[in-house]
N, C-alpha and C positions, 0 to 999 in steps of 0.2 A: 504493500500500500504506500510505504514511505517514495520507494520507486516511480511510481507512479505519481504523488503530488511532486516529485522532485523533476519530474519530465516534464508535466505541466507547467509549472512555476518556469522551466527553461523557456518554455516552448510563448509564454506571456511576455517574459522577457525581450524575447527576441523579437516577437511581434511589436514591442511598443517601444523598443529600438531603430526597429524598420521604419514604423510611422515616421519617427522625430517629433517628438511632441512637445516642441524646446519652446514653444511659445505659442500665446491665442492665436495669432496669425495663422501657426498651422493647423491648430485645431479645426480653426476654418475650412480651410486647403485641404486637412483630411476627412475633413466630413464628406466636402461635395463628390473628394475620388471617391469616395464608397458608394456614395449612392450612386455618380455615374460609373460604375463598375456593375453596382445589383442593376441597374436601367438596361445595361446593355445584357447581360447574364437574362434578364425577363425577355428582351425582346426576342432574342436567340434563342430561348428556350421553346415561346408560343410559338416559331418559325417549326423549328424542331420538330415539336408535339404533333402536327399538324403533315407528318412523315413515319413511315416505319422505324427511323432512327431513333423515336421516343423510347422506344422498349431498350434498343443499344445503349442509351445514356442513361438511363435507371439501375444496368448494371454496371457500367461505368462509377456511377458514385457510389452504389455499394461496396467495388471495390476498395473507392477510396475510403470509405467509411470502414471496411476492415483493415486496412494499412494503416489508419490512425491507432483504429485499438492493436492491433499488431506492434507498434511504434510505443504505446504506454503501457501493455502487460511483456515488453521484450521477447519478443516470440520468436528468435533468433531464424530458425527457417520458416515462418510465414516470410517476416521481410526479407528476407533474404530473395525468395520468389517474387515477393511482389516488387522490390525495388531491380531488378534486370525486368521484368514486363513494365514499369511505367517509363526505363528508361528509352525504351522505342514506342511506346504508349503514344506518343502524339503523330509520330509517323504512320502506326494502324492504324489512328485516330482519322489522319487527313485521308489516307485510305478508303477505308468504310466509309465515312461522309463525304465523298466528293462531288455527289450532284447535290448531297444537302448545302452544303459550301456555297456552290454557284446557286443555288436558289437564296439564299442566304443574301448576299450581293447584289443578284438579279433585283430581290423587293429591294433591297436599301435604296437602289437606283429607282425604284418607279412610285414608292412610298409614295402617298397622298395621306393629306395630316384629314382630310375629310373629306367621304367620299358619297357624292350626290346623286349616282347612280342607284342605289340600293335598292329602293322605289322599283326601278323602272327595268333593275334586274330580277326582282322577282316576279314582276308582270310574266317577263319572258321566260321564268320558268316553269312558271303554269303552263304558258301555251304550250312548252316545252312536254312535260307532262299531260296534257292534252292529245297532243300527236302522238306522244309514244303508246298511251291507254286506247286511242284508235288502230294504230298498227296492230298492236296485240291482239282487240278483239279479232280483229279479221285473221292473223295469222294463229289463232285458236280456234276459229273456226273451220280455217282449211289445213287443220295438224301441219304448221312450218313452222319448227324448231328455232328457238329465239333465245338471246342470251345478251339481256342489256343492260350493262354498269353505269349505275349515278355515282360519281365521285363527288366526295363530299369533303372534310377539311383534310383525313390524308390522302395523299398526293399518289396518284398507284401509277409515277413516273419507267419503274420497271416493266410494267405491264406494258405501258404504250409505246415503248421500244420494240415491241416484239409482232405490233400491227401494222398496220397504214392508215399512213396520217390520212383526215378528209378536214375536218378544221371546217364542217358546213353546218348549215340550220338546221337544226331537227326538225325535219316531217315524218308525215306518216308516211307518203308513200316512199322517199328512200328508205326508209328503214326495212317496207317490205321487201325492197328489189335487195336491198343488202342479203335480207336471209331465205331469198329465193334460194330452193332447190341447184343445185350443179352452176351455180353464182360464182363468180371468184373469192369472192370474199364470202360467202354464207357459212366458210366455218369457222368457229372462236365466238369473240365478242364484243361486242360495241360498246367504246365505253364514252358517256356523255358529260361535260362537267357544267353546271346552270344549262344557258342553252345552246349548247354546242356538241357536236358529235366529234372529239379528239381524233377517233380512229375509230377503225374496225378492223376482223379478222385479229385480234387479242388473243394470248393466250394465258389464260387463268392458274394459278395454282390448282391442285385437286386436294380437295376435304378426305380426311383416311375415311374410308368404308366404314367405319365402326360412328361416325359422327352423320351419316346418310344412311337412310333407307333401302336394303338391297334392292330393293324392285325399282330404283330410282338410277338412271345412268346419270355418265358423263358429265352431260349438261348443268344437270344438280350439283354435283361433285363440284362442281368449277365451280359453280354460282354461291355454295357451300366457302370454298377454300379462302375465295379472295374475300370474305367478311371476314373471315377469321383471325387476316392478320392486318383490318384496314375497316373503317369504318362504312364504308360502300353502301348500297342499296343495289340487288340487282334483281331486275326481273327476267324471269324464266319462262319460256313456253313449251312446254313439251311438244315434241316430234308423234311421238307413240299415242298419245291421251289427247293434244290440247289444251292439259289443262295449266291455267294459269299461277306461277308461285312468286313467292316475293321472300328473297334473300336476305338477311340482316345479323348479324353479329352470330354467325355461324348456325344459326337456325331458319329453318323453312317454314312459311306459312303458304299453307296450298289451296288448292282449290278455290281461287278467287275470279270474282266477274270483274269484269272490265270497270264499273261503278268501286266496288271496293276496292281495286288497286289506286285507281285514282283518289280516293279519299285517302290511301296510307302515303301515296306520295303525295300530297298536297300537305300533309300533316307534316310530315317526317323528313319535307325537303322545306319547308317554308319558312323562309329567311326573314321574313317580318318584324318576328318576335328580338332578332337581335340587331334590327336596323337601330334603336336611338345610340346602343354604344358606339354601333359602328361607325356610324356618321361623325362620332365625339373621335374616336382616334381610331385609322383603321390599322386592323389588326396585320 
């Protein structure tokens, strides 16, 4: 125990060495680094969150979180492991996030301290949601197999590497020529973000079998997989049945009309409810 307050008490030291706290002036000067440091720490962090790299940086600080107790109960081989991994730690780092990096940069560059669109962006994605609850019904009623991603705040950047780009308006009727039969694009998935269609022919993670219904293929699997590690919405039309499902945090809700998909996407995509902050600082 002595150990440990005696590591502490270094570890305080050196800290309020670091600072300089030789006079009010810098008390001053070190107040506002802190807090422009936790500023930038927040912004980078919502950017983050709003990526699969969120889960990578929660073990990330657990780590650090055990290096510290490692460092104050003297755990000779914990740190010893952990200090050769932190010491290329930020090279893995820049590694693993490297499209997180450039999106990182990218917003800094196009930031807008208030954004007046919000309004007039969820107009568009009702309509958005209109057209795609019309394609469905029709390609439910003539069994053509459909699989289409709402991206929502993470970013499923990997995924649309893996399709072609189309960057057009959501209609209904492209969307049925998309998963028209012997189509070029009719296999994978379309993924749309508000009102735009990113790509098509995507190709999904698959959900392990034991989290999908065997009598459920492929299609499900997919529609399964990429909720699971990404907050998405995707709707599914079965090839075999018609029948209509709706994807979400790694569970399927099936058997839906046209009427009730459109009300869970109008619910569950509608951005309304967080337009007053957004408009105050966009995120």
């Amino acid at each position: 125990m002595q150990n440990v307050i005696k590591t502490l008490s270094g570890m305080l030291s050196y800290i309020v060495n670091l600072l300089d706290l030789s006079s009010p002036l810098r008390y001053v000067i070190t107040a506002i680094d802190i807090i422009l440091v936790v500023a930038i720490i927040v912004y980078i962090a919502k950017i983050i969150k709003k990526t699969r790299a969120g889960q990578i940086v929660k073990g990330v600080f657990l780590l650090l979180f055990i290096y510290v107790l490692a460092k104050l109960f003297n755990m000779v081989v914990l740190t010893f492991l952990l200090d050769n991994f932190m010491s290329y730690g930020i090279i893995l780092l820049i590694i693993v996030f490297q499209p997180e990096l450039r999106n990182v940069f990218e917003k800094l560059g196009r930031n807008k301290i208030v954004d007046v669109f919000d309004m007039d962006d969820n107009i568009l994605v009702k309509h958005a949601i209109s057209e795609v609850t019309k394609a469905v019904e029709i390609m439910s009623m003539k069994q053509i197999g459909a699989l289409i991603v709402f991206e929502r705040n993470t970013k499923v950047s990997e995924v649309l590497r893996e399709g072609v780009p189309l960057n057009s308006k959501v209609t209904s009727e492209l969307l049925q020529n998309i998963f028209m039969p012997r189509t070029p694009l009719h296999d994978g998935a379309v993924v749309i973000s508000r009102s735009e269609i990113l790509a098509a022919k995507c190709i999904l993670p698959l959900a392990s079998e034991v989290s999908v219904p065997k009598n459920l293929g492929t299609r499900h699997r997919a529609a399964v997989g990429i909720t699971e590690i990404s907050d998405a919405l995707v709707v599914v039309v079965s090839e075999e049945t018609g029948t209509i499902s709706l994807a979400e945090g790694g569970k399927l809700t099936r058997d839906l009309t046209a009427d009730s998909l459109r009300e869970l996407l109008d619910k569950k995509l509608d951005r309304t409810k967080n337009n007053v902050i957004k408009n105050i600082v966009r995120k």
